[in-house]
C-alpha positions in Angstrom: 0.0 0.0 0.0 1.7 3.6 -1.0 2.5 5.6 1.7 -0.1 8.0 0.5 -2.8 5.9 0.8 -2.3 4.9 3.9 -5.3 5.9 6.2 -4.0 8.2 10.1 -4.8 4.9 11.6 -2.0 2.7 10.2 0.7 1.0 11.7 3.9 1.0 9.8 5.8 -0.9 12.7 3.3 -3.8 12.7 3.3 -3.9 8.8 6.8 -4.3 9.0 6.6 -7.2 12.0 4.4 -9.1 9.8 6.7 -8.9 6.8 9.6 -10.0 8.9 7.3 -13.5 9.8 5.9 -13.7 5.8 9.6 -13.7 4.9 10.3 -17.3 6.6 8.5 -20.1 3.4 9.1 -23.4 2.4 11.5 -22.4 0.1 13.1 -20.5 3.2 12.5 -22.3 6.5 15.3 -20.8 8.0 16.8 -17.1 7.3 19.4 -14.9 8.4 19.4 -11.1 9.9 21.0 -9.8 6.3 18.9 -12.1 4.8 15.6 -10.9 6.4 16.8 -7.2 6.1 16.5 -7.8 2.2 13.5 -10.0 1.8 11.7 -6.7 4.2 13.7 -4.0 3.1 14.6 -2.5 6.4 17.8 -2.3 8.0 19.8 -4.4 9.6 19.2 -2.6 12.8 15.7 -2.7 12.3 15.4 -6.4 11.2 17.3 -7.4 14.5 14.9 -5.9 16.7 11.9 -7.0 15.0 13.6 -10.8 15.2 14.4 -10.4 18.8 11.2 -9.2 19.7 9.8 -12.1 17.9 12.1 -14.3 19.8 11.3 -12.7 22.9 7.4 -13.6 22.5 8.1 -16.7 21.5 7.7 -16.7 17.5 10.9 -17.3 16.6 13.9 -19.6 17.1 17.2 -18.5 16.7 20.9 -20.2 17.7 22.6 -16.3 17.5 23.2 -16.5 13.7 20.3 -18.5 12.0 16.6 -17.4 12.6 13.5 -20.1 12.1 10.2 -19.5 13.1 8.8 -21.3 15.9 5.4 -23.3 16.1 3.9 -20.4 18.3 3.0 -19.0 15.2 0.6 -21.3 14.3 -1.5 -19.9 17.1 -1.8 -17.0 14.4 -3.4 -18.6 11.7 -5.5 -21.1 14.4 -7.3 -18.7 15.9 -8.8 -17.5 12.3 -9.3 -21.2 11.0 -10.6 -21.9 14.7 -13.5 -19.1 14.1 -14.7 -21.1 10.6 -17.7 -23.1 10.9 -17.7 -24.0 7.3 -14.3 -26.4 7.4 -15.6 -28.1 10.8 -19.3 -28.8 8.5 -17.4 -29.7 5.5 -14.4 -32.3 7.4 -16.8 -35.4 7.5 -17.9 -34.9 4.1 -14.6 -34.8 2.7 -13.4 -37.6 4.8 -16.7 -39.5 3.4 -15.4 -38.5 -0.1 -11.6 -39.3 0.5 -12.5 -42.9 1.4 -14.9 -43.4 -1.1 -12.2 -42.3 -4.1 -9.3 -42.9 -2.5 -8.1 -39.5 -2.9 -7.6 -36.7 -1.3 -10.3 -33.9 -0.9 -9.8 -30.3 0.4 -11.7 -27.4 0.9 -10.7 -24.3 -0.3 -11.6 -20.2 -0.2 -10.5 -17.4 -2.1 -8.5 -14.9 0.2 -8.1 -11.8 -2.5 -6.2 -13.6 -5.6 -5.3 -16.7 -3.9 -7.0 -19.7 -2.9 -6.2 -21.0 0.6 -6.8 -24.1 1.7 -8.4 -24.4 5.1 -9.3 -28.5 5.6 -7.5 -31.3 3.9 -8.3 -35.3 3.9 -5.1 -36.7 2.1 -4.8 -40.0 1.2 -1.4 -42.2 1.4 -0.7 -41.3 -2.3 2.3 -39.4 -3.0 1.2 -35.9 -4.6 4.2 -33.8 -6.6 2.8 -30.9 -4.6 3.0 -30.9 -0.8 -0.3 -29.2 0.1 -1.1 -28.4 4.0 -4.0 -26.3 5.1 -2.6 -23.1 4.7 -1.1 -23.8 1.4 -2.0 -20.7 -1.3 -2.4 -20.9 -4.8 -3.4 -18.3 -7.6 -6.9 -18.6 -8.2 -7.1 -18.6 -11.8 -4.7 -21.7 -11.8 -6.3 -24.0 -9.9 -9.7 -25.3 -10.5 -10.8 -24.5 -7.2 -10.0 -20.7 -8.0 -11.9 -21.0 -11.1 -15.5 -22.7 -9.6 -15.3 -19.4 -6.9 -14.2 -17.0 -9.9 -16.7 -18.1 -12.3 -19.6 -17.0 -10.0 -18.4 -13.3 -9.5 -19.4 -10.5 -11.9 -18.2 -9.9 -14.9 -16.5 -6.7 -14.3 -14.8 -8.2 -10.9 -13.3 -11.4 -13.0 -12.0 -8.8 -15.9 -10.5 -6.8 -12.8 -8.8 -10.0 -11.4 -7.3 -11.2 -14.5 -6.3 -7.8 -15.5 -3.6 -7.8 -12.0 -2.8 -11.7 -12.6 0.7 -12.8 -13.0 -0.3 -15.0 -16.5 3.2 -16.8 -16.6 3.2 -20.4 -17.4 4.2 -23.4 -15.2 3.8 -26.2 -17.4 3.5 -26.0 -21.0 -0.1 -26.9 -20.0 -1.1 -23.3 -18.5 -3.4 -21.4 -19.8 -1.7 -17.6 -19.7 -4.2 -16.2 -22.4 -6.9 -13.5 -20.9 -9.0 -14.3 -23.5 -9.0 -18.1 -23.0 -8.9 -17.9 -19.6 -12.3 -15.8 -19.5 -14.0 -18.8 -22.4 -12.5 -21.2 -19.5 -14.5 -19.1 -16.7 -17.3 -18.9 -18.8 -17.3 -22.8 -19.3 -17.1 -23.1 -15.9 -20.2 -21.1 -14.6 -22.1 -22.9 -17.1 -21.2 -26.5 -16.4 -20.8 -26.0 -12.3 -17.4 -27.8 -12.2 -13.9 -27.4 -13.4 -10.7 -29.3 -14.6 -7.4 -28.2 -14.7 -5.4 -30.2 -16.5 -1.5 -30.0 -15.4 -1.4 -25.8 -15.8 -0.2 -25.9 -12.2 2.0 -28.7 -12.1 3.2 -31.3 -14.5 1.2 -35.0 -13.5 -1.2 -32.9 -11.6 -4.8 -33.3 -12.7 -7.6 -31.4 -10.5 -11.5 -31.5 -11.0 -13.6 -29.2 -8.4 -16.9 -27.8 -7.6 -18.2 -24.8 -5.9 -20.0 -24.7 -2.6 -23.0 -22.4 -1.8 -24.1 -20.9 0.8 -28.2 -20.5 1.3 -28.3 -18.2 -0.8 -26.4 -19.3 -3.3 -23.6 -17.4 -3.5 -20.2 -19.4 -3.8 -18.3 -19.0 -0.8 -16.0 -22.2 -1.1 -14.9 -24.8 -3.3 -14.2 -28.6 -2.6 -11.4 -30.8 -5.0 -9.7 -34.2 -5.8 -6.3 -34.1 -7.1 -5.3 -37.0 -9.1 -2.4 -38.0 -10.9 -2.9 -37.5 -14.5 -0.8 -40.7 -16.0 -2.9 -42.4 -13.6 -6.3 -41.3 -14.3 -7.8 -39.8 -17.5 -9.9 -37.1 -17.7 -12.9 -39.2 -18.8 -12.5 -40.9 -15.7 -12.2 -37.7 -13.6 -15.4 -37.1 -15.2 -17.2 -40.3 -15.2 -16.3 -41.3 -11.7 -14.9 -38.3 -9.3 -17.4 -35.8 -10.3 -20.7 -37.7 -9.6 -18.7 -38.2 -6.3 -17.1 -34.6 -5.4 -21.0 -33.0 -6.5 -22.5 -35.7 -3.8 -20.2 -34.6 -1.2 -20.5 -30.6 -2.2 -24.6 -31.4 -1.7 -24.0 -32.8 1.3 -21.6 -29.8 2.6 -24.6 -27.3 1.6 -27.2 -29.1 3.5 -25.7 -29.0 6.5 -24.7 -25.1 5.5 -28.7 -24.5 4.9 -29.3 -25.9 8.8 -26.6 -23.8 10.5 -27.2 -20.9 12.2 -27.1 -18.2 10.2 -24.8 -15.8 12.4 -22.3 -19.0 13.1 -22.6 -19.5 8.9 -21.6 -16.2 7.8 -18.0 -17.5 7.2 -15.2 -15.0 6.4 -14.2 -17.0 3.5 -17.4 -16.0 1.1 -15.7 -15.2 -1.9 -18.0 -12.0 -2.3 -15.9 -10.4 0.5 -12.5 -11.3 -0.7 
């Protein structure tokens, strides 16, 4: 956010102590102060005694050179995915759907371009791609992002794809605005979507939206399958019936629950 735009009210020091934990991934489990210092763009100064205070309250691990976050900070996301009523409706459901394909099923909302996956059933088969509630991918790649981006307006979707990053990862991804906004269009009129190996090579997804009583998507549920394994006639002949079972299910329950416990943060119409 440009300094200008910032509203009286903000709080550069806490933007910046919130940078200094987002700059600790997979990719970089464990950092050090220069390191951080870059990956922020602060000081050295000032990225030692953001760590430190982080150490001090217990969110971060360090031997004097190397800094790693420390599990405390799952208390972070916990207390956001503890406040959801819509993963704790949909876990028995997908665990239902997990055993009945043998593969696994998550639940996913769209958090403003990504999609974040907030409950997971996996199965003992080795995915390609490690995927952990939590985990965030862009929405227009994943079929999950495109079931919750198909049902938003017209003008919102050509907003979205206008600030995507259209780069490919495979040779399969779709990087075309053009295509990509047939593809949505496909998708809204079908009520499920495929993506074939544009996020990963091997990595075939099918997934459907999930309403809320009044109808407006505010999740989606897939099955990831390998795609040497399992053809996409297959995906369509035997996981769909499947995944739209289990998404009817999920919305049944969502119709019964208490309306002020249901209005779950994840509704994609507030993202």
């Amino acid at each position: 956010m440009p300094a200008a735009a910032r509203e009286p009210h903000f709080v550069r020091s806490l933007e910046r102590g919130l940078a200094v934990i987002r700059a600790f991934d997979a990719d970089n489990p464990e950092l050090t102060l220069s390191q951080v210092a870059r990956s922020c763009d602060l000081t050295r100064a000032a990225a030692r005694r953001f760590l430190l205070t982080l150490a001090d309250l217990g969110y971060v691990h360090t031997d004097g050179r190397m800094f790693r976050l420390a599990p405390r900070v799952l208390e972070l996301g916990y207390a956001y995915l503890a406040g959801l009523t819509l993963p704790q409706i949909a876990e028995r459901h997908l665990e239902q759907l997990a055993d009945a394909t043998r593969e696994s099923s998550s639940l996913c909302i769209l958090d403003g371009d990504d999609v974040v996956y907030v409950a997971r059933v996996p199965t003992r088969r080795i995915m390609a791609a490690a995927i952990t509630v939590g985990t965030r991918f862009p929405a227009h790649l994943t079929s999950v992002g495109r079931v919750i981006l198909a049902d938003l307006a017209d003008e919102e979707i050509e907003v979205r794809l206008a600030r995507a990053e259209l780069r490919p990862l495979t040779a399969h991804t779709l990087t075309s605005p053009t295509l990509l906004r047939a593809e949505l269009r496909r998708v809204r009129r079908q009520g499920y979507a495929i993506v074939d190996q544009e996020l990963e090579e091997g990595l075939c997804s099918v997934a459907a939206p999930v309403r809320d009583r009044d109808g407006v998507v505010v999740a989606a549920v897939n099955i990831p399958v390998h795609a040497g394994r399992t053809s996409l006639d297959s995906v369509r002949r035997e996981l769909l019936p499947q995944l739209l079972s289990a998404v009817a299910a999920i919305e049944a329950d969502l119709r019964i629950t208490d309306p002020a416990r249901a209005a779950s943060p994840g509704s994609a119409r507030h993202r």
